[in-house]
PDB file of N, CA, C and O in Angstrom:
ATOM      1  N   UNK A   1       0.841  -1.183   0.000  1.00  0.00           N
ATOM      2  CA  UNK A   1       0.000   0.000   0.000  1.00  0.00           C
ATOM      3  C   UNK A   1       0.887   1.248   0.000  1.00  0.00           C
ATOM      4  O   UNK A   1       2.111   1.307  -0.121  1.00  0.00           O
ATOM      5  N   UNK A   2       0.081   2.140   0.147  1.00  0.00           N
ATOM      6  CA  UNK A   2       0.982   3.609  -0.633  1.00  0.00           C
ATOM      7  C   UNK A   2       0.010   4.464   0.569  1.00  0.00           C
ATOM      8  O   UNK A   2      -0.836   3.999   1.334  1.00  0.00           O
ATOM      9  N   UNK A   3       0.462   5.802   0.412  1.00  0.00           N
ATOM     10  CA  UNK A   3       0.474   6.808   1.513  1.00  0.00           C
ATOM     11  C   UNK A   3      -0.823   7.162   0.971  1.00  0.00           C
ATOM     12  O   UNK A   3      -1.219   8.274   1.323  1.00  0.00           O
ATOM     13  N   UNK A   4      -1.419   6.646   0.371  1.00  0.00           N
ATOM     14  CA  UNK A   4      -2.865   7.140  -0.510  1.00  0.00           C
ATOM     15  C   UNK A   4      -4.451   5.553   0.112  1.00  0.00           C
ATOM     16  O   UNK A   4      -5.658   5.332   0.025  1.00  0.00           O
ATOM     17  N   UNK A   5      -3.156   4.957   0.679  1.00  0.00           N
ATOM     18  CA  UNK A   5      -3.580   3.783   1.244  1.00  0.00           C
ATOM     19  C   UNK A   5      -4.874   3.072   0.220  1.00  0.00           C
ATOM     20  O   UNK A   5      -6.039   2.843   0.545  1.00  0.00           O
ATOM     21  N   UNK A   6      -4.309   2.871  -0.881  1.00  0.00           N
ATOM     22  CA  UNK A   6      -4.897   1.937  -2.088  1.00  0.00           C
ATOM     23  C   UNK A   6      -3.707   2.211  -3.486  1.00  0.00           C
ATOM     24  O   UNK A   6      -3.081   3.175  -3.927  1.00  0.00           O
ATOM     25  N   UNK A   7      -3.816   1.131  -3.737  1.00  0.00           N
ATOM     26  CA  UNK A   7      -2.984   1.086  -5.180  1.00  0.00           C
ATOM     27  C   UNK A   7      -3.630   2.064  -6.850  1.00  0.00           C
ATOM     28  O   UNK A   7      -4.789   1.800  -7.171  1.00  0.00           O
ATOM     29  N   UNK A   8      -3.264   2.544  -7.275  1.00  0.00           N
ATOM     30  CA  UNK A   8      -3.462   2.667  -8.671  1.00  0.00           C
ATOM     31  C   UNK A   8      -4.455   1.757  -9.476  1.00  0.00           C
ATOM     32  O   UNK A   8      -4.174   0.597  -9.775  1.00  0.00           O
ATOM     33  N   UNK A   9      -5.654   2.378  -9.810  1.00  0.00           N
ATOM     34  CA  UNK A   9      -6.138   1.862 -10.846  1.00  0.00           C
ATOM     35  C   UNK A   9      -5.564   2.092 -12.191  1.00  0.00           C
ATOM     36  O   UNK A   9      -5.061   3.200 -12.370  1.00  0.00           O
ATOM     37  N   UNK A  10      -5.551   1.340 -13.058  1.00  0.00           N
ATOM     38  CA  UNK A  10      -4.840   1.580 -14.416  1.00  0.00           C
ATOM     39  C   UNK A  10      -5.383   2.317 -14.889  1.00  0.00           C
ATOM     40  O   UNK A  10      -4.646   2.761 -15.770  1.00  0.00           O
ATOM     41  N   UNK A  11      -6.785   3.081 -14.908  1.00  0.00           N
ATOM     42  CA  UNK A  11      -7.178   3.782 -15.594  1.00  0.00           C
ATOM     43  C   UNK A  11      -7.254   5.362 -15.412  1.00  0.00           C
ATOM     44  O   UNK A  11      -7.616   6.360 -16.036  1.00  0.00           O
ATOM     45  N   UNK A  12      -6.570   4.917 -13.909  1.00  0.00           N
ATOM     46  CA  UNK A  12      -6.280   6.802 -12.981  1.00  0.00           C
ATOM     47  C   UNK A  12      -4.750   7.154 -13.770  1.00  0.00           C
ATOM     48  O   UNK A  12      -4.194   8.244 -13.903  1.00  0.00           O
ATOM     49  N   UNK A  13      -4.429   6.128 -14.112  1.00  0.00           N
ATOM     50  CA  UNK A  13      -2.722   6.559 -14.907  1.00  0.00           C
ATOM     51  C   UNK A  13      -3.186   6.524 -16.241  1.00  0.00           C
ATOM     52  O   UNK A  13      -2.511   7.398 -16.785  1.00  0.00           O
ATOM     53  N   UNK A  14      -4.028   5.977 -17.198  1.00  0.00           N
ATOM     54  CA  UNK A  14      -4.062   6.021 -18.542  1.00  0.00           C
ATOM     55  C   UNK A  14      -4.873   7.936 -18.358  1.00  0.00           C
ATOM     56  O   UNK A  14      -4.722   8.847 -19.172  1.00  0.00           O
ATOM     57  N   UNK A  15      -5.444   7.975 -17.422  1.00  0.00           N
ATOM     58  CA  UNK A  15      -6.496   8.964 -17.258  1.00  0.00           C
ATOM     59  C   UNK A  15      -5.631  10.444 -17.366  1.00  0.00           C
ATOM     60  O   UNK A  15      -6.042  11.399 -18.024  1.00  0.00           O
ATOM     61  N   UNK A  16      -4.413  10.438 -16.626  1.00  0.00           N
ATOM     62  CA  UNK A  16      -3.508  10.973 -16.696  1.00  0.00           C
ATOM     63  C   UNK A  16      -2.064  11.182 -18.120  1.00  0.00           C
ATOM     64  O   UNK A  16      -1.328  12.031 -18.624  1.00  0.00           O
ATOM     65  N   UNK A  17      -2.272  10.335 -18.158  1.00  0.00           N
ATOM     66  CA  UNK A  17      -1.758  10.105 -19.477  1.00  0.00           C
ATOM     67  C   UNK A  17      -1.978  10.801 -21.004  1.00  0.00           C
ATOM     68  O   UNK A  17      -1.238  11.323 -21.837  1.00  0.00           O
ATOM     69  N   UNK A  18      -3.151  10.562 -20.910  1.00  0.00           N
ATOM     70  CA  UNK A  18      -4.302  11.218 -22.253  1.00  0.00           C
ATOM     71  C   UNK A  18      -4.258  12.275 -22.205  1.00  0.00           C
ATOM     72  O   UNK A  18      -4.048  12.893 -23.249  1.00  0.00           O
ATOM     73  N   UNK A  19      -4.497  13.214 -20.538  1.00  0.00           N
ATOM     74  CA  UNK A  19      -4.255  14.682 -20.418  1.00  0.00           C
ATOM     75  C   UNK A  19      -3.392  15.257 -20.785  1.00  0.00           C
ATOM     76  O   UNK A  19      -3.403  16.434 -21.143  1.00  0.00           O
ATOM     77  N   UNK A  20      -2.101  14.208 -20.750  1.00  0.00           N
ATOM     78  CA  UNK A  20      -0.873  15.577 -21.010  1.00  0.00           C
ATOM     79  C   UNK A  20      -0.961  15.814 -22.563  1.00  0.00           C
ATOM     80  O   UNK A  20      -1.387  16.952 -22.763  1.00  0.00           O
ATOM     81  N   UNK A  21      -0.788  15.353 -23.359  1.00  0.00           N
ATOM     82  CA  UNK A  21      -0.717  16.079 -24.734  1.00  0.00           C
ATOM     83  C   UNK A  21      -2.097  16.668 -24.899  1.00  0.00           C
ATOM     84  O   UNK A  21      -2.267  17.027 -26.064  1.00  0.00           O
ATOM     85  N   UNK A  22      -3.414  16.942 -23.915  1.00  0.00           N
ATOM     86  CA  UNK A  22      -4.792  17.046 -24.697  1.00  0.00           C
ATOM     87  C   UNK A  22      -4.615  18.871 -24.612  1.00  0.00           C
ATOM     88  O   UNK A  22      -3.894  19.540 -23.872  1.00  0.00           O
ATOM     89  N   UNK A  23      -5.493  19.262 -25.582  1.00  0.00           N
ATOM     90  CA  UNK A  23      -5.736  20.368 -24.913  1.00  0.00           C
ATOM     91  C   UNK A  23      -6.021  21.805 -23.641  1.00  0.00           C
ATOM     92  O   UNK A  23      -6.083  23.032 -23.719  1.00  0.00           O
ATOM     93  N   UNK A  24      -6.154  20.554 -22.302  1.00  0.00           N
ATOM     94  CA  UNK A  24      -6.782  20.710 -21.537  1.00  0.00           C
ATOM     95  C   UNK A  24      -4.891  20.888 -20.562  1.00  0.00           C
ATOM     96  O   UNK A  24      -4.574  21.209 -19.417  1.00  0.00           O
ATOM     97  N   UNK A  25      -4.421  20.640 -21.303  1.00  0.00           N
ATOM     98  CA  UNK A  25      -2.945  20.516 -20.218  1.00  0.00           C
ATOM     99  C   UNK A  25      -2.104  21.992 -21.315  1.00  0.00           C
ATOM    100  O   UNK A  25      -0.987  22.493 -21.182  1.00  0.00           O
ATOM    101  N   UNK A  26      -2.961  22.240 -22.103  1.00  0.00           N
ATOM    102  CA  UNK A  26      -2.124  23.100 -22.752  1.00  0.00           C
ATOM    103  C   UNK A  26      -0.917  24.620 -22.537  1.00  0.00           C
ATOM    104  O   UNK A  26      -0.057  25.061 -23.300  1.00  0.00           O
ATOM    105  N   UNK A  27      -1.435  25.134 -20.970  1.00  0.00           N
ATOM    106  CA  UNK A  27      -1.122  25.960 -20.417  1.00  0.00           C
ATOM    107  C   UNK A  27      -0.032  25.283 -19.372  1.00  0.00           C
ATOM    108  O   UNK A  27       0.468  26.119 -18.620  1.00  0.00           O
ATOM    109  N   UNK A  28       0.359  24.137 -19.213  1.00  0.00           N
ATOM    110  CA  UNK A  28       1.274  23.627 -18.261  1.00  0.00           C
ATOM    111  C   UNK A  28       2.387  23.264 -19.091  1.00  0.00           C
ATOM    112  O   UNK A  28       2.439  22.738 -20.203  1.00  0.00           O
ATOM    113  N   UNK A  29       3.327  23.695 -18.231  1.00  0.00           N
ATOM    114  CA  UNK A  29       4.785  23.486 -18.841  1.00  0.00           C
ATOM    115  C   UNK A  29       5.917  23.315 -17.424  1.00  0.00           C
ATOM    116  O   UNK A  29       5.800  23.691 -16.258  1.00  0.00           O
ATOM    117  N   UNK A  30       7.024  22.573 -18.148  1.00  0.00           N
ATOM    118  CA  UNK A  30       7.429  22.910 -16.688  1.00  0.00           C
ATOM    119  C   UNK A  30       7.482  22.114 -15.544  1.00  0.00           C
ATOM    120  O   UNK A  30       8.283  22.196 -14.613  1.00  0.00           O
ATOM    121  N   UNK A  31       6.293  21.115 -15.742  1.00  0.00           N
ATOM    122  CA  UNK A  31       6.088  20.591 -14.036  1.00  0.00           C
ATOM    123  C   UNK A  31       6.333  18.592 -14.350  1.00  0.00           C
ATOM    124  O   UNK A  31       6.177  17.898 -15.355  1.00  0.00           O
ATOM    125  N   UNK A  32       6.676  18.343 -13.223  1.00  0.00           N
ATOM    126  CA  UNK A  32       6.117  17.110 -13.152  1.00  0.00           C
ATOM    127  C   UNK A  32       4.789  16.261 -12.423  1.00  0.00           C
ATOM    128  O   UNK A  32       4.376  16.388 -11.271  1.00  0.00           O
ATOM    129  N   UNK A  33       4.335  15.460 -13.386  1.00  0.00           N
ATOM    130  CA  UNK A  33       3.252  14.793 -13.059  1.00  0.00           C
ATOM    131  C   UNK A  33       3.479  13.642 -12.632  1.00  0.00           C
ATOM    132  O   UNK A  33       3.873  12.737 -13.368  1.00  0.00           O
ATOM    133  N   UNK A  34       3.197  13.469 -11.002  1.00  0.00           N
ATOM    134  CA  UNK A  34       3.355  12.022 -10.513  1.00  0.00           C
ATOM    135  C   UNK A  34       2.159  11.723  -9.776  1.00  0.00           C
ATOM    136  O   UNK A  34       1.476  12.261  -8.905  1.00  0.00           O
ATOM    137  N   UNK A  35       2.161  10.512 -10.548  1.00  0.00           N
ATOM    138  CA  UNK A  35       1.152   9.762 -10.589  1.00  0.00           C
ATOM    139  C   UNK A  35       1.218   8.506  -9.931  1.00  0.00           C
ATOM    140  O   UNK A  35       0.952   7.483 -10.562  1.00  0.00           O
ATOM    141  N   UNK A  36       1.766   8.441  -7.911  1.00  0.00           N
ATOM    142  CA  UNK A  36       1.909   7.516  -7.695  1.00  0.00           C
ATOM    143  C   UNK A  36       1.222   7.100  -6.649  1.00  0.00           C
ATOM    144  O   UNK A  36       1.461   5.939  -6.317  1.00  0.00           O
ATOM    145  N   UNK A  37       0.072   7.957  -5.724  1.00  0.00           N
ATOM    146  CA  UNK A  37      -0.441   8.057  -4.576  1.00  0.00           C
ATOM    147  C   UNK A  37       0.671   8.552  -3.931  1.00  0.00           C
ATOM    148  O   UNK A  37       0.341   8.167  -2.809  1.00  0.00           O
ATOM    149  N   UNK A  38       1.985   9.235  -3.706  1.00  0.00           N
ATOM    150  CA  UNK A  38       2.808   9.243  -2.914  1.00  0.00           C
ATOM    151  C   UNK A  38       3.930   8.887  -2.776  1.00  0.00           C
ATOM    152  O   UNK A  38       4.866   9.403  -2.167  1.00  0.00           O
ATOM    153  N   UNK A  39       3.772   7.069  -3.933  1.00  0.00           N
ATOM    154  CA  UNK A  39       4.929   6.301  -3.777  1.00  0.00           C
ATOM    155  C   UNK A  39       6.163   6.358  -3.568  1.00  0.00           C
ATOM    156  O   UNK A  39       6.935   5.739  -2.835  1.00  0.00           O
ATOM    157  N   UNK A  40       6.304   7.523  -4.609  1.00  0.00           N
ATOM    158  CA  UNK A  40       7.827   8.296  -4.394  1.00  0.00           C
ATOM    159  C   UNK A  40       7.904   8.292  -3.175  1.00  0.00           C
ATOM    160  O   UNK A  40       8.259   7.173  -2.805  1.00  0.00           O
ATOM    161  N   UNK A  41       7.738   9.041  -2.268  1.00  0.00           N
ATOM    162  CA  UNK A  41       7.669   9.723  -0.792  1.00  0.00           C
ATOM    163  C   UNK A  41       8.113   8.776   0.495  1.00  0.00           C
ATOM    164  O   UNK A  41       8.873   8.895   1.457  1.00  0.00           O
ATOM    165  N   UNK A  42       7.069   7.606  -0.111  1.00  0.00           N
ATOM    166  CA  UNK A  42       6.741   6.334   1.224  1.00  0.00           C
ATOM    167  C   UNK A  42       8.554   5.475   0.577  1.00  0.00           C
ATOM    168  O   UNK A  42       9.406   5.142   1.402  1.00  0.00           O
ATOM    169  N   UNK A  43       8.704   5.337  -0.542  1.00  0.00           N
ATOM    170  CA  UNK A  43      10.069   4.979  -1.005  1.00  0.00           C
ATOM    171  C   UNK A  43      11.105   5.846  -0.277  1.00  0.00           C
ATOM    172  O   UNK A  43      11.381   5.600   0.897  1.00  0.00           O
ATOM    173  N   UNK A  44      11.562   6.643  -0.804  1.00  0.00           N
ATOM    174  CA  UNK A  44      12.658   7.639  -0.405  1.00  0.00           C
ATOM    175  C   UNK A  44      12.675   7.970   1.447  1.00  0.00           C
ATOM    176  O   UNK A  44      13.597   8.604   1.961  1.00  0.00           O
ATOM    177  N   UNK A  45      11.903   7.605   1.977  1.00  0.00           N
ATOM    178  CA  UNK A  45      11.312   7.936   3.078  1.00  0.00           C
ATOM    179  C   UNK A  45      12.652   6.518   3.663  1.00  0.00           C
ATOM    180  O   UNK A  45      13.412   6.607   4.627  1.00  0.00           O
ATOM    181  N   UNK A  46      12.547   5.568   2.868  1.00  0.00           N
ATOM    182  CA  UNK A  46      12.608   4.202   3.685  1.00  0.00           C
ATOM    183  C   UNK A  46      14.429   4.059   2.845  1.00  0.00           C
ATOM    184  O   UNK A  46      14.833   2.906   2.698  1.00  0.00           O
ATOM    185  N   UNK A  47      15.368   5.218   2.368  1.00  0.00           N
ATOM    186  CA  UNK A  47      16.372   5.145   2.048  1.00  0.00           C
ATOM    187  C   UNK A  47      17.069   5.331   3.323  1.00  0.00           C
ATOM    188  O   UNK A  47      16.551   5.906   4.281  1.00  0.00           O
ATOM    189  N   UNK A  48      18.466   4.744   3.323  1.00  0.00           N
ATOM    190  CA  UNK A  48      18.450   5.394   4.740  1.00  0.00           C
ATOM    191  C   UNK A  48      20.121   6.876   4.437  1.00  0.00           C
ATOM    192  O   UNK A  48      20.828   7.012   3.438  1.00  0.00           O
ATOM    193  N   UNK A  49      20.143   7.411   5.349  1.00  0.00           N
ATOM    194  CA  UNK A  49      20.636   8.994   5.198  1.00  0.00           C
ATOM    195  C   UNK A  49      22.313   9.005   5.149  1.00  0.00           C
ATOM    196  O   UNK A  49      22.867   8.371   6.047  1.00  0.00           O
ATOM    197  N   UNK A  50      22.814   9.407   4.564  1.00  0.00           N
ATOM    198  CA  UNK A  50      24.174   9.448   4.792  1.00  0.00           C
ATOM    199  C   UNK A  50      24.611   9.390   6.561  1.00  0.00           C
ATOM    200  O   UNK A  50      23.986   9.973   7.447  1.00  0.00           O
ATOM    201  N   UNK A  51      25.988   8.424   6.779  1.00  0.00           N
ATOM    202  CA  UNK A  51      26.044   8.407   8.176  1.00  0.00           C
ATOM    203  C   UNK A  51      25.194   7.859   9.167  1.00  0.00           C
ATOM    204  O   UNK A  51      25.442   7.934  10.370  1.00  0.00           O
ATOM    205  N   UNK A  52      24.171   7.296   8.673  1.00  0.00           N
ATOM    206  CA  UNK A  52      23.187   6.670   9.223  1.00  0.00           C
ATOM    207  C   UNK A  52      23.150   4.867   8.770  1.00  0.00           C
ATOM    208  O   UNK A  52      23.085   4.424   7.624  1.00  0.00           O
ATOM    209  N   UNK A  53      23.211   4.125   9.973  1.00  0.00           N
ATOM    210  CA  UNK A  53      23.161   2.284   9.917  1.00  0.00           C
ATOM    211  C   UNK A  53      22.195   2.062   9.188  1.00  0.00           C
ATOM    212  O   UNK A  53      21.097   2.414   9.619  1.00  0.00           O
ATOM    213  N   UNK A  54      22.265   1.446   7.921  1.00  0.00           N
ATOM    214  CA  UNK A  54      21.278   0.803   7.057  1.00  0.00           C
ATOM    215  C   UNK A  54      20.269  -0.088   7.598  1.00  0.00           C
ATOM    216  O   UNK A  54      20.431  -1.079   8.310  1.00  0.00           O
ATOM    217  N   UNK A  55      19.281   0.388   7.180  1.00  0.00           N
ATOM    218  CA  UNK A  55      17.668  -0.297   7.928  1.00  0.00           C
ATOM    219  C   UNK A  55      18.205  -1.860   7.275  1.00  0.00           C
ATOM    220  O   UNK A  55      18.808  -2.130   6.236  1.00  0.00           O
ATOM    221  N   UNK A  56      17.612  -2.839   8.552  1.00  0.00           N
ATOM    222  CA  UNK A  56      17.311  -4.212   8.750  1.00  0.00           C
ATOM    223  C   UNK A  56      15.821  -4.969   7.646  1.00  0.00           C
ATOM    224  O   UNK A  56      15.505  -6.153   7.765  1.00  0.00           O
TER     225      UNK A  56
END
């Protein structure tokens, strides 16, 4: 599970997907679109820090 506490439906990422080239994204430039509930976050979260004993 993810910080959104449910997984990705495939169609919330195809859903996302379709937007970026549509018209409707036409004014955005620039940014990134992540599309993971969080995943990134709950990942990187669980790296462990320079100088710091590697998680078990």
């Amino acid at each position: 599970m993810v910080a959104s506490r449910r997984f990705a439906d495939p169609r919330e990422v195809a859903a996302a997907v379709a937007w970026l080239p549509s018209d409707a994204s036409s004014y955005v430039n620039g940014q990134n679109l992540e599309v993971g509930g969080r995943m990134m976050q709950v990942l990187l979260g669980r790296l462990p820090r320079p100088g710091t004993p590697p998680l078990r």
